[in-house]
PDB file of N, H, CA, C and O in Angstrom:
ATOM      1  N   UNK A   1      40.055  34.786  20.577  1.00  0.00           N
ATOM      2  CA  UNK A   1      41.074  35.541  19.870  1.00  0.00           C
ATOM      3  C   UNK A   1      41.147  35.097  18.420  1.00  0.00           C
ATOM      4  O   UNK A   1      41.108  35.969  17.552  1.00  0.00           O
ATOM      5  N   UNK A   2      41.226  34.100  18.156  1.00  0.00           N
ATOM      6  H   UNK A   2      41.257  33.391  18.861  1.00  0.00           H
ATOM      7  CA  UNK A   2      41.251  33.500  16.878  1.00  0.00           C
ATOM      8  C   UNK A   2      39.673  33.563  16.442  1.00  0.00           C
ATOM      9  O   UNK A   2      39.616  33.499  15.214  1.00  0.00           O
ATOM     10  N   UNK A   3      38.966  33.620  16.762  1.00  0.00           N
ATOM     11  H   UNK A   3      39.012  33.672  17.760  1.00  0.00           H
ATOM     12  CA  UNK A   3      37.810  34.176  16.422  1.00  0.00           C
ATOM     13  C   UNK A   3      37.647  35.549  15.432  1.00  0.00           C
ATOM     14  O   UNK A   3      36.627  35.750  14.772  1.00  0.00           O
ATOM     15  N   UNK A   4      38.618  36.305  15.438  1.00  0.00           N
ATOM     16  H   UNK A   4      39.446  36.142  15.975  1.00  0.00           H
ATOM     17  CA  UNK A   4      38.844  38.227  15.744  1.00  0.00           C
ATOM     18  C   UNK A   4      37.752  38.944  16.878  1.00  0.00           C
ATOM     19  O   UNK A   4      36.953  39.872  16.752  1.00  0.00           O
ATOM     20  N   UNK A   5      38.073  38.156  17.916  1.00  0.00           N
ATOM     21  H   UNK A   5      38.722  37.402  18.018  1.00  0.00           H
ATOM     22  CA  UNK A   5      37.317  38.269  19.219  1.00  0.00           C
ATOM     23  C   UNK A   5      37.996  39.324  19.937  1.00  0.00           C
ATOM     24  O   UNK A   5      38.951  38.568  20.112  1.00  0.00           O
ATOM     25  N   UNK A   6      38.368  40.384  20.511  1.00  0.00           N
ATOM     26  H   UNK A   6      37.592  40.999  20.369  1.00  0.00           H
ATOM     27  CA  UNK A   6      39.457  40.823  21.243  1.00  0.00           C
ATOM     28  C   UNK A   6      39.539  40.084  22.611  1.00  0.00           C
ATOM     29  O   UNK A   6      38.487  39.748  23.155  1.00  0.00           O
ATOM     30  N   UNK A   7      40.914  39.776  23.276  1.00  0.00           N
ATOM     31  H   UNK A   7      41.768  40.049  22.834  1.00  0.00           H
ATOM     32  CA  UNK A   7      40.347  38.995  25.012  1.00  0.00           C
ATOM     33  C   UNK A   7      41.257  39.905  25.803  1.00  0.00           C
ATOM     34  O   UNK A   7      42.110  40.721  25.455  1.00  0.00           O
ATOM     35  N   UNK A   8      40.886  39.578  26.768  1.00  0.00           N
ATOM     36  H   UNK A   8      40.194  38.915  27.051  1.00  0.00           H
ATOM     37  CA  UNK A   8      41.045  40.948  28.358  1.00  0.00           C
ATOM     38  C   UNK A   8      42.052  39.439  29.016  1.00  0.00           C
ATOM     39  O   UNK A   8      41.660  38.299  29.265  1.00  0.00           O
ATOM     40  N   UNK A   9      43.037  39.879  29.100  1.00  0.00           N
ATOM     41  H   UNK A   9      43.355  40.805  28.897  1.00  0.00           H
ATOM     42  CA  UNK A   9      43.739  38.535  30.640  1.00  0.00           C
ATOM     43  C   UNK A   9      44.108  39.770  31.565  1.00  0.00           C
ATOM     44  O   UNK A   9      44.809  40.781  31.517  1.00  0.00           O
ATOM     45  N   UNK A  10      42.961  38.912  32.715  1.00  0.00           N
ATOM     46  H   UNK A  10      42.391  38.091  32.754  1.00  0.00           H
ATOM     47  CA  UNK A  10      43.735  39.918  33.934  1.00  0.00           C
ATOM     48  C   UNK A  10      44.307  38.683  34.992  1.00  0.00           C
ATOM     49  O   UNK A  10      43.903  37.634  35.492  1.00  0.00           O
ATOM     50  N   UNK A  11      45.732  39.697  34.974  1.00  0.00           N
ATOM     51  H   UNK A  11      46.060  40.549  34.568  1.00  0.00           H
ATOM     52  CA  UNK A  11      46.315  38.446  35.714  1.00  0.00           C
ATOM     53  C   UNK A  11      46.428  39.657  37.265  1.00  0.00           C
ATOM     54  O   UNK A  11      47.584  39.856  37.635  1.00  0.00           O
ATOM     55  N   UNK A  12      45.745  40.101  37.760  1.00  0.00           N
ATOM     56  H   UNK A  12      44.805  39.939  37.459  1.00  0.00           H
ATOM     57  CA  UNK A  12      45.959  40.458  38.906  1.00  0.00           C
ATOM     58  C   UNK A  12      45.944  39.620  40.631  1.00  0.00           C
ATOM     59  O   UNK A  12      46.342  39.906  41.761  1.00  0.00           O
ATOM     60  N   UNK A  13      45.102  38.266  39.842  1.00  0.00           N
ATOM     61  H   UNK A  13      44.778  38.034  38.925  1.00  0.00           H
ATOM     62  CA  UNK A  13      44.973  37.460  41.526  1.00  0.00           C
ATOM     63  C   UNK A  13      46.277  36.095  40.877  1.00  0.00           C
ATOM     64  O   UNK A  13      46.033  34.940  41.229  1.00  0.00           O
ATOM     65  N   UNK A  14      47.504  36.325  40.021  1.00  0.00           N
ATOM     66  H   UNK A  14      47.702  37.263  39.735  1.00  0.00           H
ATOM     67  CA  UNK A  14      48.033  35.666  39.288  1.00  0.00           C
ATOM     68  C   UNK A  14      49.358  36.133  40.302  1.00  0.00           C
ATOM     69  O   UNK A  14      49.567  37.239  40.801  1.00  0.00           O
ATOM     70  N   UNK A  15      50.330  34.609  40.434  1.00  0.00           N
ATOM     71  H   UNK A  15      50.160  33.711  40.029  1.00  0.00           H
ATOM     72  CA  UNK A  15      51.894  34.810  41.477  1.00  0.00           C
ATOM     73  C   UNK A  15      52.336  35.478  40.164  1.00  0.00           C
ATOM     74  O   UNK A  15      51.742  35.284  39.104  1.00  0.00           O
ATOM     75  N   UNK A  16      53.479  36.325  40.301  1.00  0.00           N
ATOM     76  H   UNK A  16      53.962  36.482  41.162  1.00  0.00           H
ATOM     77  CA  UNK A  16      54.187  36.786  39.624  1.00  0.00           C
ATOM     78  C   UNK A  16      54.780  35.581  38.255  1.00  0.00           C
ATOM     79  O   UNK A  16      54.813  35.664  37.027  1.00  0.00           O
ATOM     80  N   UNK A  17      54.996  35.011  38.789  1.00  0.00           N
ATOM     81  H   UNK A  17      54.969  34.944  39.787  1.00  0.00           H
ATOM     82  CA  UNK A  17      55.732  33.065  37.647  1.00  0.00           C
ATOM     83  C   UNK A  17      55.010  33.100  37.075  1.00  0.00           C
ATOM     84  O   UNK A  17      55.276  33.409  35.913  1.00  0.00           O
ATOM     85  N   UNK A  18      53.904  32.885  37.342  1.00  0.00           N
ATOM     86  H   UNK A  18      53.687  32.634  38.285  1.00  0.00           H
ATOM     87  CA  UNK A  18      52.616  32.581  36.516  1.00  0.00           C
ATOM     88  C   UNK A  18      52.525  33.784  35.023  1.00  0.00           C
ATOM     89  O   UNK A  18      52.833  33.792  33.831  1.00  0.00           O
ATOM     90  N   UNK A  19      51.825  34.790  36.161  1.00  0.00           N
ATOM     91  H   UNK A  19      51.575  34.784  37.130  1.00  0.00           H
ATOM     92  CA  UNK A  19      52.211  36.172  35.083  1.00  0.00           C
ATOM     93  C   UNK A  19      53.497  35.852  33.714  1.00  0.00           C
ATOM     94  O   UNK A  19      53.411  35.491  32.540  1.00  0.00           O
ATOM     95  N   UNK A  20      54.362  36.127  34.412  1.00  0.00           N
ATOM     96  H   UNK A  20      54.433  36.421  35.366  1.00  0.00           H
ATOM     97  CA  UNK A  20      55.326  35.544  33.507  1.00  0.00           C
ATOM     98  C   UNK A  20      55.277  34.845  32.502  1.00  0.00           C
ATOM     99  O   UNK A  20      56.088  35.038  31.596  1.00  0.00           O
ATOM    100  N   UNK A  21      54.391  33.940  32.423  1.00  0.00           N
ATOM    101  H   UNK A  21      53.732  33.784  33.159  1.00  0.00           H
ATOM    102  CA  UNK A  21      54.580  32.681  31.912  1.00  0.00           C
ATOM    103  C   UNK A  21      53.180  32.924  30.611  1.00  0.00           C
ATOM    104  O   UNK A  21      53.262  32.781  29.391  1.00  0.00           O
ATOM    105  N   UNK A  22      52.185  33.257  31.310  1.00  0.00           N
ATOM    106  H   UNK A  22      52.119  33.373  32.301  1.00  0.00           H
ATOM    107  CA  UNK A  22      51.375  33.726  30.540  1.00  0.00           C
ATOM    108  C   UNK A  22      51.191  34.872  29.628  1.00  0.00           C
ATOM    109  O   UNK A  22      50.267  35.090  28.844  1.00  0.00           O
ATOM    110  N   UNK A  23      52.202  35.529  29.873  1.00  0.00           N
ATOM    111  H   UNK A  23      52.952  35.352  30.510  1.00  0.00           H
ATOM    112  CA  UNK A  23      52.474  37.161  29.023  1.00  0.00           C
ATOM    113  C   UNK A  23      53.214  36.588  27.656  1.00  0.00           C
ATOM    114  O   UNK A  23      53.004  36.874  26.477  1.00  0.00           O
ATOM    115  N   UNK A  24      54.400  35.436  28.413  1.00  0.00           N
ATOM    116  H   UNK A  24      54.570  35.203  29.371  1.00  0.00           H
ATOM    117  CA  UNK A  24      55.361  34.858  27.259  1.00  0.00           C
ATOM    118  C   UNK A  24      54.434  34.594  26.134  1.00  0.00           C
ATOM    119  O   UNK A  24      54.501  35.048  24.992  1.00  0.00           O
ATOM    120  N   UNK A  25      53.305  33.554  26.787  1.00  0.00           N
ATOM    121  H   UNK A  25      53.250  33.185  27.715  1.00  0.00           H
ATOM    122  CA  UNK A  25      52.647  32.748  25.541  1.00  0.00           C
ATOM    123  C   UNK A  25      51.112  33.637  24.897  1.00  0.00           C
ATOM    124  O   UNK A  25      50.632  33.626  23.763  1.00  0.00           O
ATOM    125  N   UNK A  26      50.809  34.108  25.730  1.00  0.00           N
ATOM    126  H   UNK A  26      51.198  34.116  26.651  1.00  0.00           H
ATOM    127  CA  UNK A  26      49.842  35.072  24.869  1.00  0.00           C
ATOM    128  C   UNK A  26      51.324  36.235  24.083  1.00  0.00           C
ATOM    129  O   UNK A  26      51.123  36.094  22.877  1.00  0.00           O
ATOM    130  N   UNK A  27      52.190  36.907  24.187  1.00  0.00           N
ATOM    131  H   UNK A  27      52.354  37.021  25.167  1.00  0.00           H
ATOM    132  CA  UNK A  27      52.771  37.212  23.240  1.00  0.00           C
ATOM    133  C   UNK A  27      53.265  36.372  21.860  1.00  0.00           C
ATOM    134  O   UNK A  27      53.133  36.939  20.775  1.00  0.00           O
ATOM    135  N   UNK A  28      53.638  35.484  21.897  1.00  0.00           N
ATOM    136  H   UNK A  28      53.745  35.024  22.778  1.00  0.00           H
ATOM    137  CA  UNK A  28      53.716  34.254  21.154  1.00  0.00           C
ATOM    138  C   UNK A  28      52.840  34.439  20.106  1.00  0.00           C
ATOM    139  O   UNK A  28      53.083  34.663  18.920  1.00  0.00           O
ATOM    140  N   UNK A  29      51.090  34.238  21.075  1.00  0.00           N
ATOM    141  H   UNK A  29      50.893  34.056  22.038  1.00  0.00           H
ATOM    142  CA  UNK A  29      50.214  34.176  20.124  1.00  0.00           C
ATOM    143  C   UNK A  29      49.832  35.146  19.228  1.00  0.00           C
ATOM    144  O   UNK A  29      49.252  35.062  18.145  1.00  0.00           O
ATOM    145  N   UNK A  30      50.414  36.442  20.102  1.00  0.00           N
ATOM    146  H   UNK A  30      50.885  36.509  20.982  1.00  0.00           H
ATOM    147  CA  UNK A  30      49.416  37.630  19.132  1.00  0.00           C
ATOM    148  C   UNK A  30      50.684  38.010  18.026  1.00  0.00           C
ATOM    149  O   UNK A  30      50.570  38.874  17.157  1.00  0.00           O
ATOM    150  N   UNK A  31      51.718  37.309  18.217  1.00  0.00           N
ATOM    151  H   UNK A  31      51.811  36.607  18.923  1.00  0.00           H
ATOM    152  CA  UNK A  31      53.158  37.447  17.180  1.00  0.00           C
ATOM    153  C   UNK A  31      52.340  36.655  15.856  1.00  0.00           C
ATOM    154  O   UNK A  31      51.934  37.100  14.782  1.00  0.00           O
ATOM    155  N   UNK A  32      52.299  35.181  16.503  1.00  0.00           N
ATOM    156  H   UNK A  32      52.629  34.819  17.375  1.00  0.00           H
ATOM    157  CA  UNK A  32      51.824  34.862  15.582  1.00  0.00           C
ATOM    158  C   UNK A  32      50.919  34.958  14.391  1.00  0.00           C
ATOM    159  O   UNK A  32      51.162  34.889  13.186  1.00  0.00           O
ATOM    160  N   UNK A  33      49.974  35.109  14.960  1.00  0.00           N
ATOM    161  H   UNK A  33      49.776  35.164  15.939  1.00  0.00           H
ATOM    162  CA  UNK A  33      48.692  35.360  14.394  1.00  0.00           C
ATOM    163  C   UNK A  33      48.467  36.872  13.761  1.00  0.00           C
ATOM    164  O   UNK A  33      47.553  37.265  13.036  1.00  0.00           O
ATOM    165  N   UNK A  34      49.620  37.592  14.284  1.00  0.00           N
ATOM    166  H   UNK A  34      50.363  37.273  14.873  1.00  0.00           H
ATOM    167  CA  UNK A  34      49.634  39.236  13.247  1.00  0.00           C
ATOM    168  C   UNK A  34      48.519  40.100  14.493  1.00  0.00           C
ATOM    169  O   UNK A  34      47.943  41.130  14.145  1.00  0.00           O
ATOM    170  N   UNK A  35      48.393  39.715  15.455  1.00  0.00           N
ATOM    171  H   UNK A  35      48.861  38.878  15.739  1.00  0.00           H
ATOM    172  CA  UNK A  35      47.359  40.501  16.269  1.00  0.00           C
ATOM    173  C   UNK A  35      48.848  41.762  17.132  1.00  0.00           C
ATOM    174  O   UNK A  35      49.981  42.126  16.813  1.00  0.00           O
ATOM    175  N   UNK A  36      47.777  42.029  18.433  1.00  0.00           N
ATOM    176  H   UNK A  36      46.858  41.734  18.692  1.00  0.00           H
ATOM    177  CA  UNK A  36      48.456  43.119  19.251  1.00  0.00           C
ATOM    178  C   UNK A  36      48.166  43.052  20.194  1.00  0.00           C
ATOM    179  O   UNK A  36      46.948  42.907  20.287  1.00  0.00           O
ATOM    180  N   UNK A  37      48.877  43.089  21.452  1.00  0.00           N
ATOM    181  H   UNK A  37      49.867  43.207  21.376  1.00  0.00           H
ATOM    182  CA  UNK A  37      48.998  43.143  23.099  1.00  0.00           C
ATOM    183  C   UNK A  37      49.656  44.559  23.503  1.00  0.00           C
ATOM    184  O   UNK A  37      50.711  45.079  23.140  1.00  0.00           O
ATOM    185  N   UNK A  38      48.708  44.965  24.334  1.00  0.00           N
ATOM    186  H   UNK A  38      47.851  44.543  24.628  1.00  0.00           H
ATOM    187  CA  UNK A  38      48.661  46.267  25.398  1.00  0.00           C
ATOM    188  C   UNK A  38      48.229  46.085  26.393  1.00  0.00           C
ATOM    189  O   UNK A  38      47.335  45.262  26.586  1.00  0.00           O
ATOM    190  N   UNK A  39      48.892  47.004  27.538  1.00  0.00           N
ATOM    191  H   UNK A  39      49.618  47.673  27.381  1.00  0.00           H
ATOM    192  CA  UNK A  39      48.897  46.983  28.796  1.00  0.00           C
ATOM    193  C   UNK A  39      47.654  47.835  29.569  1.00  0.00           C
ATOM    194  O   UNK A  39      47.904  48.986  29.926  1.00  0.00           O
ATOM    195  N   UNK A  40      46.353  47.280  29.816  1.00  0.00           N
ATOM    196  H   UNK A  40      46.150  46.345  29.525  1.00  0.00           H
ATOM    197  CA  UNK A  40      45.847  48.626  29.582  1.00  0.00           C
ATOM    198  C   UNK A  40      45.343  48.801  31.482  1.00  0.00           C
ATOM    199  O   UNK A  40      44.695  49.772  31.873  1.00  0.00           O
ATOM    200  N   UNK A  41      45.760  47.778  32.328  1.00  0.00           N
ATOM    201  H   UNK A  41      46.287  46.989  32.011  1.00  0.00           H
ATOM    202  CA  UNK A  41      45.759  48.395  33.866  1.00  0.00           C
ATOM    203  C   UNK A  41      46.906  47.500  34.445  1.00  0.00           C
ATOM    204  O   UNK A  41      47.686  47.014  33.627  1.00  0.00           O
ATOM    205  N   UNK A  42      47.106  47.202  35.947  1.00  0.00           N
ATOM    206  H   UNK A  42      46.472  47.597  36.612  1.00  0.00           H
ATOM    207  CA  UNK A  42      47.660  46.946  36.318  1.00  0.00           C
ATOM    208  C   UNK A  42      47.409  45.498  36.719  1.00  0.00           C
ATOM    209  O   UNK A  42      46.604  44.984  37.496  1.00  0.00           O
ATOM    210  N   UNK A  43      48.716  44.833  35.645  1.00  0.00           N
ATOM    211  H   UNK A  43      49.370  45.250  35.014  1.00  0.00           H
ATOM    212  CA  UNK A  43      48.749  43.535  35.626  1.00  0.00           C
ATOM    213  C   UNK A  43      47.199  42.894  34.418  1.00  0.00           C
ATOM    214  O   UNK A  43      46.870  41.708  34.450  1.00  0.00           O
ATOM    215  N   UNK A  44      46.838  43.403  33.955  1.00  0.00           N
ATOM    216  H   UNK A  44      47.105  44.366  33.929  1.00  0.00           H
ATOM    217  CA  UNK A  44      45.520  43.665  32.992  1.00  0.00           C
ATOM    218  C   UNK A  44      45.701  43.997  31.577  1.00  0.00           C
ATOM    219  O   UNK A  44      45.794  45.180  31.251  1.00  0.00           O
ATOM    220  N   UNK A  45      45.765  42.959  30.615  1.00  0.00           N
ATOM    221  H   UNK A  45      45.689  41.998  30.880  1.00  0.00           H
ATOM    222  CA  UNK A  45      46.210  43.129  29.297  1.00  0.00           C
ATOM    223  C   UNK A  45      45.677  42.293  28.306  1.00  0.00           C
ATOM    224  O   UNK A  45      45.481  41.078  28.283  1.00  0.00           O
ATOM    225  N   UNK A  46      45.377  43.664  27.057  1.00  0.00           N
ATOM    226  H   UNK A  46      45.537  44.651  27.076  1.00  0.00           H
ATOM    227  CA  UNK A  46      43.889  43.825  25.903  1.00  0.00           C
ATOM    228  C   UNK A  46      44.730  43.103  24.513  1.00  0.00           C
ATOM    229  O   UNK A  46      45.611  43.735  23.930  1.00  0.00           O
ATOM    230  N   UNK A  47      44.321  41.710  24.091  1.00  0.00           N
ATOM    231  H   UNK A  47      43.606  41.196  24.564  1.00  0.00           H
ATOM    232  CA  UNK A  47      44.745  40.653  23.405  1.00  0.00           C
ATOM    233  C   UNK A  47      43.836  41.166  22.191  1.00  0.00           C
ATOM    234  O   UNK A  47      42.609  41.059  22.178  1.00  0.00           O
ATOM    235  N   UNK A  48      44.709  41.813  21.040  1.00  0.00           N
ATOM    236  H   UNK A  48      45.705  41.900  21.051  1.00  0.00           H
ATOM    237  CA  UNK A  48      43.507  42.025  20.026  1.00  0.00           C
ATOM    238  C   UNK A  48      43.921  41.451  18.616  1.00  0.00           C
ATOM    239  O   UNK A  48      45.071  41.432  18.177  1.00  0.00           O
ATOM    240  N   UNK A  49      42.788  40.988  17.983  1.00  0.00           N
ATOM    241  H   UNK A  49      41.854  41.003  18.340  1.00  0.00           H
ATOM    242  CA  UNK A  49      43.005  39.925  16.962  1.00  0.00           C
ATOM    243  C   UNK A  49      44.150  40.901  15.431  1.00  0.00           C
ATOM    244  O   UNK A  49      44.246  42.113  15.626  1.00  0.00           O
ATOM    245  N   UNK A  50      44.633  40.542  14.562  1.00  0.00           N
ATOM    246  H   UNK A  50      44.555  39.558  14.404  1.00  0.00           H
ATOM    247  CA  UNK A  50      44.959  41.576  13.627  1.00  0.00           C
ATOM    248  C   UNK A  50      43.706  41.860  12.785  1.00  0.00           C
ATOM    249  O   UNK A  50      42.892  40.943  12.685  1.00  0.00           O
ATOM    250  N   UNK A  51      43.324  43.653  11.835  1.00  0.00           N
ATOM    251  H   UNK A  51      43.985  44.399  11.916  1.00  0.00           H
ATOM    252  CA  UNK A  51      42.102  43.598  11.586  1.00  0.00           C
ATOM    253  C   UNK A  51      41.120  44.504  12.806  1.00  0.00           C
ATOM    254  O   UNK A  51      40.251  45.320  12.499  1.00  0.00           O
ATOM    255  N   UNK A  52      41.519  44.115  14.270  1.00  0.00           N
ATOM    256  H   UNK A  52      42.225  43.453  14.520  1.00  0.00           H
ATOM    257  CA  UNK A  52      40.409  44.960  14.975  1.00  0.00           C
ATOM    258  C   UNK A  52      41.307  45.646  15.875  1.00  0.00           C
ATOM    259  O   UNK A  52      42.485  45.400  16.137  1.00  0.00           O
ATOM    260  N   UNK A  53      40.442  46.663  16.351  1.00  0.00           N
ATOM    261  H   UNK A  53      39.486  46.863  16.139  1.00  0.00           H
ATOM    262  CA  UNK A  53      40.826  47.872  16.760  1.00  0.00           C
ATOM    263  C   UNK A  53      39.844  48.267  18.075  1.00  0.00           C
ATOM    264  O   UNK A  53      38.685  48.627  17.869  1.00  0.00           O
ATOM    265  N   UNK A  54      40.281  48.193  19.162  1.00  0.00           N
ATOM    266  H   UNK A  54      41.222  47.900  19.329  1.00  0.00           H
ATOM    267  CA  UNK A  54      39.267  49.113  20.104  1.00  0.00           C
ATOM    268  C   UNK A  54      39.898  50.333  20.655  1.00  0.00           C
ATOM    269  O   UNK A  54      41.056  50.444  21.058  1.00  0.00           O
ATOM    270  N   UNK A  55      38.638  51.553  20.599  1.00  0.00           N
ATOM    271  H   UNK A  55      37.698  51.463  20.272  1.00  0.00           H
ATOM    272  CA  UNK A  55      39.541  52.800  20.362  1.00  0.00           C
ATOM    273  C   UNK A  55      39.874  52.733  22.217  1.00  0.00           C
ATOM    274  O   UNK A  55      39.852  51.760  22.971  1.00  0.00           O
ATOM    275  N   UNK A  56      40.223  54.457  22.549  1.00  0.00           N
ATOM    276  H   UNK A  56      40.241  55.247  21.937  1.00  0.00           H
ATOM    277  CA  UNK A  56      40.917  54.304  23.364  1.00  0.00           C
ATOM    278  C   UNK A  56      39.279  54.748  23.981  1.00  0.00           C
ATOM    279  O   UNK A  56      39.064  54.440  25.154  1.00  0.00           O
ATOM    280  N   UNK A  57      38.491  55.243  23.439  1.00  0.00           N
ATOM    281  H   UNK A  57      38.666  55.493  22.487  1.00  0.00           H
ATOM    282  CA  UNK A  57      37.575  55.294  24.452  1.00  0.00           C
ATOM    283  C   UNK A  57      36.648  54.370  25.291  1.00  0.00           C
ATOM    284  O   UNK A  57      36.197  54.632  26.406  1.00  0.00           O
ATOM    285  N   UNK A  58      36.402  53.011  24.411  1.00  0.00           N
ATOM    286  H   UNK A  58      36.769  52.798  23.506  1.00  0.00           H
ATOM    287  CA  UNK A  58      35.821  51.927  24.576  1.00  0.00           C
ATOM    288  C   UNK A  58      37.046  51.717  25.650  1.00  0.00           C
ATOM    289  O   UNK A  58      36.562  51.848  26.774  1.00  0.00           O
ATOM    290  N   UNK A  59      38.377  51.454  25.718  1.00  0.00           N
ATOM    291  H   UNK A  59      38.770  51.347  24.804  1.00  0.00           H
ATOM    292  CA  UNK A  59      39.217  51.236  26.801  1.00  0.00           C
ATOM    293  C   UNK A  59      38.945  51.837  27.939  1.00  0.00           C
ATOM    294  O   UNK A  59      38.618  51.004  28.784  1.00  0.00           O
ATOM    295  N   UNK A  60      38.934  53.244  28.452  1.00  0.00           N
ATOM    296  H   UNK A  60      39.199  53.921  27.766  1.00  0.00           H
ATOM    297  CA  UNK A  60      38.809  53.838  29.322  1.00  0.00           C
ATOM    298  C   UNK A  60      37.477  53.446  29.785  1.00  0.00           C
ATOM    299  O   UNK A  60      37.354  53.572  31.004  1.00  0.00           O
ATOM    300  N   UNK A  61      36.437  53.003  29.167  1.00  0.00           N
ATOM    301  H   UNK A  61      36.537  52.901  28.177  1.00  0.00           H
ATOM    302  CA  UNK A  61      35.008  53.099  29.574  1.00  0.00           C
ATOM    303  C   UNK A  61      35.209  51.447  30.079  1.00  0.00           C
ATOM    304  O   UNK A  61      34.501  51.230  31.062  1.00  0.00           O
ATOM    305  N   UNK A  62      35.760  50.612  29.776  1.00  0.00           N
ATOM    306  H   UNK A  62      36.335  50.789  28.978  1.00  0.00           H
ATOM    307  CA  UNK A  62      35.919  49.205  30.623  1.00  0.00           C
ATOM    308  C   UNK A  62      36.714  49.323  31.740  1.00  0.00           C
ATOM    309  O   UNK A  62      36.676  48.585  32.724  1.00  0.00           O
ATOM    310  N   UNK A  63      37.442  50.278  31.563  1.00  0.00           N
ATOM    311  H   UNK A  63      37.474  50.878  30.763  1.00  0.00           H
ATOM    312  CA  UNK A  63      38.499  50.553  33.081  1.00  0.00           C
ATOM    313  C   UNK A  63      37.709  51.211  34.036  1.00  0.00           C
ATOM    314  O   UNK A  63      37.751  50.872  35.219  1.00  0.00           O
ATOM    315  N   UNK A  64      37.099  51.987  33.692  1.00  0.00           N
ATOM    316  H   UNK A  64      37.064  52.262  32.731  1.00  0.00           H
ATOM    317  CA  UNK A  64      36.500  53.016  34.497  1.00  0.00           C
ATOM    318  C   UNK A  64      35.065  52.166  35.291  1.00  0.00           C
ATOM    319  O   UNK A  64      34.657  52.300  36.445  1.00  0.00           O
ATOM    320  N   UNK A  65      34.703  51.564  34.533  1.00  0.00           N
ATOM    321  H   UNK A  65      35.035  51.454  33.595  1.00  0.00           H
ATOM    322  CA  UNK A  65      33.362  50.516  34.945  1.00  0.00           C
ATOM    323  C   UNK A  65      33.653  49.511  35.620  1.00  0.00           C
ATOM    324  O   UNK A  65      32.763  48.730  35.959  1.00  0.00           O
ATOM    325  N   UNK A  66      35.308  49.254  36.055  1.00  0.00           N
ATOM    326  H   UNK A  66      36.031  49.888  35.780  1.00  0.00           H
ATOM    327  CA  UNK A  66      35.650  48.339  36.683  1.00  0.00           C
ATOM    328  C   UNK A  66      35.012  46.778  36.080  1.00  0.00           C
ATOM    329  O   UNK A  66      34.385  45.937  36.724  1.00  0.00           O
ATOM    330  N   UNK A  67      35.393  46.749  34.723  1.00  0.00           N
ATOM    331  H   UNK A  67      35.902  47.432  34.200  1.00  0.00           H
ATOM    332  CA  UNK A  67      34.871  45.564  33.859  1.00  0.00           C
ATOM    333  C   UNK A  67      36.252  44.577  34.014  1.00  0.00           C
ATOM    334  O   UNK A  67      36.056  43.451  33.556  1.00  0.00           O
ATOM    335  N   UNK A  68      37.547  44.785  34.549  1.00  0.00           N
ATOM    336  H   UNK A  68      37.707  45.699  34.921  1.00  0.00           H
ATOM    337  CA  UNK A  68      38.447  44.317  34.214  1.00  0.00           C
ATOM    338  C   UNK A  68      38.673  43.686  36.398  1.00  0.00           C
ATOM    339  O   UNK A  68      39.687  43.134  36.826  1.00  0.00           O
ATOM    340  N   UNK A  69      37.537  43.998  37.177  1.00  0.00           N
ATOM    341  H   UNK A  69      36.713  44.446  36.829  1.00  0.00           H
ATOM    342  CA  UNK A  69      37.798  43.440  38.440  1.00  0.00           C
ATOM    343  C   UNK A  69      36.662  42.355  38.940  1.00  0.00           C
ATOM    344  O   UNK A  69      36.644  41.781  40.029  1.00  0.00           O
ATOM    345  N   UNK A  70      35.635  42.212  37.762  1.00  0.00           N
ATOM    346  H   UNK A  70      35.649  42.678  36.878  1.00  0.00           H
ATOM    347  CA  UNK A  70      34.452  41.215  37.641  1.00  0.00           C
ATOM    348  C   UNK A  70      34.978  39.972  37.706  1.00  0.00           C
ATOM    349  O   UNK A  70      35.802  39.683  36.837  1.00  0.00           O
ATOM    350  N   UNK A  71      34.662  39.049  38.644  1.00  0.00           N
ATOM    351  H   UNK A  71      33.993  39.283  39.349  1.00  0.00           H
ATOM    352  CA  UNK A  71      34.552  37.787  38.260  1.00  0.00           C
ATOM    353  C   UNK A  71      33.704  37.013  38.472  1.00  0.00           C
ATOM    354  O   UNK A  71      33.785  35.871  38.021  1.00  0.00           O
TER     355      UNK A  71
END
């Protein structure tokens, strides 16, 4: 992220607390740093540096490819 990397957190195999806890502080960060956080599946959220931009089609094409259930 601090890179101007964009990062993917999927917290879907994440207890709810956890979630929580990690939304707080990646918001934190992208406050800080002038970046942006979106929700872009369920429980699945696109950390982007300030400066970059991924459109909505590059989004749909990682959702759709199931890039966000890889591990």
């Amino acid at each position: 992220f601090k890179g101007d990397i964009p990062v993917i957190l999927n917290l879907q195999r994440s207890d709810n607390e956890l979630s929580k806890r990690l939304i707080d502080f990646s918001s934190g960060l992208t406050y800080a740093l002038e970046g942006g956080i979106e929700r872009v599946a369920d429980k699945v959220f696109l950390l982007t540096p300030r400066n970059v931009e991924v459109s909505a089609e590059e989004k749909q094409r990682l959702i759709e490819k199931g890039f966000f259930n890889q591990f």
